[in-house]
C-alpha positions in Angstrom: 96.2 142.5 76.1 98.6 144.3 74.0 101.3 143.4 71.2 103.8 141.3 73.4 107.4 143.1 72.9 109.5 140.2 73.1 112.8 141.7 73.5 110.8 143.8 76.4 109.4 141.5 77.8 109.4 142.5 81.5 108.4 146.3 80.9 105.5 144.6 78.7 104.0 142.1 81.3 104.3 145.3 83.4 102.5 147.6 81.7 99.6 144.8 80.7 98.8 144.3 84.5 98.2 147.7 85.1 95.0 148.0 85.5 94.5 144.9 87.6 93.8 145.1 91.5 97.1 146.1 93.3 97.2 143.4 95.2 97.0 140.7 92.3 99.1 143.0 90.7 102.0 142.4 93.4 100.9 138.4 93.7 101.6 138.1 89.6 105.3 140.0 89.9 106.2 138.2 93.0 105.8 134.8 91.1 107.2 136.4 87.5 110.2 137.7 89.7 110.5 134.3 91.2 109.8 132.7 88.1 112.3 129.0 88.8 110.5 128.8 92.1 107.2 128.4 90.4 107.7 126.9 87.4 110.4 123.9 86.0 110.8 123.7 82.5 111.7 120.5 80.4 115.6 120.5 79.6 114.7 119.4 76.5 112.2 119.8 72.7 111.1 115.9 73.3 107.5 114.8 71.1 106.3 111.1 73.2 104.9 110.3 69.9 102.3 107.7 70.9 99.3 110.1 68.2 97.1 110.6 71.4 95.0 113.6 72.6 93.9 113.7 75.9 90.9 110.9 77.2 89.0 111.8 79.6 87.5 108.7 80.8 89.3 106.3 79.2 92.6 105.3 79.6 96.0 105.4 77.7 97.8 102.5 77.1 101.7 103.0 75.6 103.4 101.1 73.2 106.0 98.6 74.8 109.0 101.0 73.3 107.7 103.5 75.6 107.2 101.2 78.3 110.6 99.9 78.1 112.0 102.9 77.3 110.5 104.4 80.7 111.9 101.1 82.8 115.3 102.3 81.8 114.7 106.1 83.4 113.0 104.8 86.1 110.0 107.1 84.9 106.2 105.6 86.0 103.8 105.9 83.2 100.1 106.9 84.0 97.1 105.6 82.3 95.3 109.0 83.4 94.1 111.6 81.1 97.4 113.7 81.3 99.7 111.0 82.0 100.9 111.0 78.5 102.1 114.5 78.7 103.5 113.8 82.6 105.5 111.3 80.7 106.6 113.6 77.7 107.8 116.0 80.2 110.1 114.0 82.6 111.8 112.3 79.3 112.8 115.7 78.5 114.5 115.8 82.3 111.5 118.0 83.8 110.9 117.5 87.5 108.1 117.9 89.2 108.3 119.1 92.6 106.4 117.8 95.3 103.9 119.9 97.2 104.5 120.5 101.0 100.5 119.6 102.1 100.9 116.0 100.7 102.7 113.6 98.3 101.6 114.6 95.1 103.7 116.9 92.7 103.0 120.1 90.8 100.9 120.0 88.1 102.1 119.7 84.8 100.0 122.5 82.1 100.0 122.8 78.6 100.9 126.3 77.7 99.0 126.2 74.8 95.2 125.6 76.8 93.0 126.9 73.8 92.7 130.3 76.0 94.4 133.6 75.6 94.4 133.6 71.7 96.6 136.7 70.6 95.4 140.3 70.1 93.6 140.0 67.0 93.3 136.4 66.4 90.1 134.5 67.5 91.7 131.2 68.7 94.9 129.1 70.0 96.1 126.0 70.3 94.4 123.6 72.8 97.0 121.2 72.7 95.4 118.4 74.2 93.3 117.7 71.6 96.2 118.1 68.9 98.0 114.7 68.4 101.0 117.0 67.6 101.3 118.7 71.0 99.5 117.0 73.7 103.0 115.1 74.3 105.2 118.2 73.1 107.5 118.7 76.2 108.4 122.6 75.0 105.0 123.2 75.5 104.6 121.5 79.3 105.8 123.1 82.1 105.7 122.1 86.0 103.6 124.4 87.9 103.6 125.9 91.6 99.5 125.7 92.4 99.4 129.5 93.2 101.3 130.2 90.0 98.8 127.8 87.9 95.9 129.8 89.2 97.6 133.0 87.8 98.0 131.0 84.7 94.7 130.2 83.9 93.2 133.8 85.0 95.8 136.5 82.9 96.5 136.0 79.3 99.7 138.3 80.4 100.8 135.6 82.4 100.3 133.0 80.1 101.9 134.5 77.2 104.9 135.4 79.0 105.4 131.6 79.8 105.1 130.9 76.1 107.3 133.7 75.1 109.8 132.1 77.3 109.0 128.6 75.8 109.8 129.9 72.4 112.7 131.6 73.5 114.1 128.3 75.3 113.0 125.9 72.5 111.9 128.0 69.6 108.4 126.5 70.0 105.9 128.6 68.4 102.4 126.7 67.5 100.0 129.9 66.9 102.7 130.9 64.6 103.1 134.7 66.4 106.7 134.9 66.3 107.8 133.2 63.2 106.2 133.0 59.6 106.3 129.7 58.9 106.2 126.7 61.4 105.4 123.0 61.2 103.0 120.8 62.4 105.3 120.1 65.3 105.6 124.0 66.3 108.7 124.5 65.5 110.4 127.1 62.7 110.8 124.4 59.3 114.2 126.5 58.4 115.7 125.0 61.4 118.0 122.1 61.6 117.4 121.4 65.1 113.8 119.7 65.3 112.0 117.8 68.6 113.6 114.5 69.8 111.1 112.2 69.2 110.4 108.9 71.0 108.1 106.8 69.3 
């Protein structure tokens, strides 16, 4: 993977999938050129801050403000391993669509996996096991099943999502497009920082 161009982003993502089999070649720019009908985004920067990575066999419990505060929205909490960044995501008003073969929705993906770190750095954010972004809504997305398999196969694809985050929400936890950023992800110089819902 090459330097991303952010203000060329499309000619980038084009020319990094280049030498990829023309036919997933076509697969990954039908999805990027459909990106809203394969991915919802949060409306909003929102941290559910409950300190919690993800558990993978135990479950979450949430504090009664959350609980009381997700009667009011009508959102169901789950105890699961991810429900706590399910939750983080439809607070921010993201939706999760659901599929056509059953009754469950998308899933909802961190953008930040711990895969795909950028050219020349050794490592990224995992974020759930970072108490700071497991529940960070800028970094969750709602994900079309074909368009999560892409996601998890071409660091292209992945970074263009969180180029897009960053340009939606100015989220930026491996620090590649601003110089300094704090522990939420998020440029210090700005005034606008995360809603948080503790």
């Amino acid at each position: 993977m090459n330097n991303i161009r952010i203000y060329q982003l499309n000619e980038w993502f084009n020319d990094g999938i280049q030498n990829i089999p023309d036919y997933q070649r076509k697969i990954l720019k039908i999805v990027v050129d459909n990106l809203n009908d394969f991915v919802v985004w949060p409306e909003k920067a929102l941290l559910l801050n409950m300190g919690v990575t993800r558990k993978k066999s135990e479950r979450h419990e949430y504090p009664k403000s959350i609980i009381n505060a997700a009667k009011k929205k009508n959102i169901r909490l789950d105890s699961r391993s991810n429900g706590p960044a399910i939750a983080a995501f439809e607070f921010a008003k993201g939706v999760r669509v659901k599929r056509y073969s059953n009754n469950i929705k998308w899933t909802c993906n961190h953008l930040y996996s711990g895969k795909f770190p950028y050219p020349g750095r050794t490592r990224t954010l995992h974020a759930v096991k970072n108490k700071y972004h497991f529940t960070q809504s800028a970094g969750i997305i709602a994900i079309h099943p074909i368009a999560d398999a892409l996601f998890d196969e071409y660091p292209e694809f992945a970074w263009y999502l969180r180029v897009l985050a960053f340009r939606k929400f100015k989220y930026d936890p491996d620090r590649v497009f601003l110089k300094k950023v704090g522990k939420y992800g998020f440029s210090i110089k700005s005034k606008k920082q995360p809603e948080i819902l503790k």
